[in-house]
Backbone as a ProteinNet text record, in pm:
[ID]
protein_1_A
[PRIMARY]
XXXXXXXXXXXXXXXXXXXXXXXXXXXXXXXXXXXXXXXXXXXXXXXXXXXXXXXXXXXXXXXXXXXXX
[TERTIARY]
83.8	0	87.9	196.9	309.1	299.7	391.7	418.4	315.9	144.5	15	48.1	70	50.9	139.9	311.1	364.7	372.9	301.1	252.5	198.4	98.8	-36.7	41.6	144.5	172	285.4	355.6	444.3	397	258.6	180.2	109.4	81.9	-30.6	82.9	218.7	293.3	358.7	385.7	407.6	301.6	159.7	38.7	19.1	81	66	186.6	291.4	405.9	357.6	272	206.9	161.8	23.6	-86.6	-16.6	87	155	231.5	259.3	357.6	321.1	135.1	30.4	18.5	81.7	97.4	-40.1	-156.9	-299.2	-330.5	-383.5	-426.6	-355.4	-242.3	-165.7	-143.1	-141.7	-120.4	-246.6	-338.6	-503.6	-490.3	-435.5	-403.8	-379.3	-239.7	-138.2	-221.6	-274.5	-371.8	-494.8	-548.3	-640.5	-551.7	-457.1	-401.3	-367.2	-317.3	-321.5	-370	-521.1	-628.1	-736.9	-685.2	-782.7	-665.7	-524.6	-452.6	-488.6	-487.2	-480.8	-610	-735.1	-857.8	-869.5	-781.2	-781.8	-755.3	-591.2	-529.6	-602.1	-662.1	-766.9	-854.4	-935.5	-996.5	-996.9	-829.2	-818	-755.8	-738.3	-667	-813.7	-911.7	-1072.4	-1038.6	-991.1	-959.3	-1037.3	-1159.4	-1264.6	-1237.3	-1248.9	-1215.4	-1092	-1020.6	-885.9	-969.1	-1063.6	-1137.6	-1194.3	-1277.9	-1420.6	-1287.8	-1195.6	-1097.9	-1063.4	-988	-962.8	-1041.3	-1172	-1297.7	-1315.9	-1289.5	-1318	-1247	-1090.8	-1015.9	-1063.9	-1059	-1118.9	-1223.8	-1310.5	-1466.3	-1383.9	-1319.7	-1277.4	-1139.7	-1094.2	-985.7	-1091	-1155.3	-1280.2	-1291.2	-1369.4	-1425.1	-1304.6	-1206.6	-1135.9	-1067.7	-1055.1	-999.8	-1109.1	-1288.8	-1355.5	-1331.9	-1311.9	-1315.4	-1207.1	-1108.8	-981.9	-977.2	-1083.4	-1064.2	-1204.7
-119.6	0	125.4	96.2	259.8	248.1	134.6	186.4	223.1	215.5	298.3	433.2	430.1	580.1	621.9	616.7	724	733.4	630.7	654.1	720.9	742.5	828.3	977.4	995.4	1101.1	1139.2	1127.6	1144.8	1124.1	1090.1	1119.9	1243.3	1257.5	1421.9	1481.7	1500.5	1600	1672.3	1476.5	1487.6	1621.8	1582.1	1643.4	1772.1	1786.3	1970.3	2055.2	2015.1	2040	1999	1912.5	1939.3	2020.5	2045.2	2136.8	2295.2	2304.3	2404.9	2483	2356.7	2363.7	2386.8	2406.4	2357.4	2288.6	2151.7	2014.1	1991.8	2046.3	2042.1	1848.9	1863.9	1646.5	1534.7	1568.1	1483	1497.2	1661.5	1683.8	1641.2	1637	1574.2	1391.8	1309.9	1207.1	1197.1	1231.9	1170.2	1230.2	1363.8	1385.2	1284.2	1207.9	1131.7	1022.3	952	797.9	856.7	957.1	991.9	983.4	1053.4	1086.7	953.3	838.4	711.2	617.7	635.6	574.9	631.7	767.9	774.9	733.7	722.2	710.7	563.5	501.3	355.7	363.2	414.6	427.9	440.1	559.7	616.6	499.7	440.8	306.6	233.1	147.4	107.6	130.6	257.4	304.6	319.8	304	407.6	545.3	588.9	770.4	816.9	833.1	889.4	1076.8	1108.6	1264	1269	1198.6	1133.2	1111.3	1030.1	985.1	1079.4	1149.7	1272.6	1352.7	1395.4	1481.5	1429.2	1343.6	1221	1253.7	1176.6	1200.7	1307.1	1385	1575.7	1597.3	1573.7	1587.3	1499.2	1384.3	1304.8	1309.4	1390.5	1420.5	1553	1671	1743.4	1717.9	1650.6	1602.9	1544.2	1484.4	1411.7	1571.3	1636.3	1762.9	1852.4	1848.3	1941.7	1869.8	1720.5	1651.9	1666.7	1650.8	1633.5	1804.5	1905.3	2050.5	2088.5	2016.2	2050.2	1933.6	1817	1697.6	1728.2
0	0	0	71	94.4	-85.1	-173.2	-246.7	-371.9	-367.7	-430.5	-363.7	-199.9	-185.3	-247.5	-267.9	-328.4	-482.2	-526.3	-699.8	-735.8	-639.3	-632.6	-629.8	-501.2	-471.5	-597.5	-636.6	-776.7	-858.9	-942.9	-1057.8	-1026.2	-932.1	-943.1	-890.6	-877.1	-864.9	-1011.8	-1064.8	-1214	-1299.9	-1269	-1345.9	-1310.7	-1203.7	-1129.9	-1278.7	-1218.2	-1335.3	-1468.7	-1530.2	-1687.5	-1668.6	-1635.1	-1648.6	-1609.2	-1571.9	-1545.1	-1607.9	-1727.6	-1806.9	-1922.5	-1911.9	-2049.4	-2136.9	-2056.8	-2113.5	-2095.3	-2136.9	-2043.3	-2024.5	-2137.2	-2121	-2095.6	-2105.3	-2052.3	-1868.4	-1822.7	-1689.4	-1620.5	-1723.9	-1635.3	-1654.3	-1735.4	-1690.2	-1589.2	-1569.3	-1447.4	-1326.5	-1318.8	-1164.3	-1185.6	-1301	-1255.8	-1193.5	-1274	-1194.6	-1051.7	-1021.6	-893.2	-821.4	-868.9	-744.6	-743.4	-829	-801.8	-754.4	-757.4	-666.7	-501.2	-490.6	-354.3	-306.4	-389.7	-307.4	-286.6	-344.1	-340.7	-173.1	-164.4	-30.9	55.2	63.3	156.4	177.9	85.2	127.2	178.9	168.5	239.8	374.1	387.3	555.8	631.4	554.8	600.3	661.2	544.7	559.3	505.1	533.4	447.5	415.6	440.9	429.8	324.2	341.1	227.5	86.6	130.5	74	-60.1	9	-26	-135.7	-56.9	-111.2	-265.9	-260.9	-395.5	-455.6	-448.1	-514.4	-594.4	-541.8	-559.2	-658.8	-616.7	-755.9	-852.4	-839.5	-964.4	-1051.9	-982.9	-1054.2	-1136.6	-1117	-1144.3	-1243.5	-1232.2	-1337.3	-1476.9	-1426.8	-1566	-1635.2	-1532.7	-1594.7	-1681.9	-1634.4	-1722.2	-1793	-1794.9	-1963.2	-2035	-2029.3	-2066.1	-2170.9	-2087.6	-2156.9	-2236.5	-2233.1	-2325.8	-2415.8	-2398.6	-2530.4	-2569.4
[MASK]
+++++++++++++++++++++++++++++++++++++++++++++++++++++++++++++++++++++

């Protein structure tokens, strides 16, 4: 599980630095594998608030690949 969490955590760091970089769809990949790696995590730690958060980005990563593809 450590090593999902820090996949999670070095793909949406990766995707901060695309989308930053206006690598746009590609930087919304890597924050999605991110933010459904960490909510995995969160799952299984029952970190819910971890949880909700993930989620949040992930509904929101859909939304803005959905607006730039």
């Amino acid at each position: 599980m450590k090593i999902l969490a820090w996949f999670g955590t070095l793909v949406s760091i990766i995707g901060a630095f695309l989308v930053a970089s206006q690598i746009i769809p590609m930087g919304y990949c890597f924050f999605l594998a991110g933010s459904v790696s960490l909510m995995l995590v969160a799952w299984l730690r029952r970190d819910y608030p971890q949880l909700v958060l993930n989620g949040t980005f992930m509904l929101a990563n859909f939304w803005g690949l959905w607006n730039v593809v």
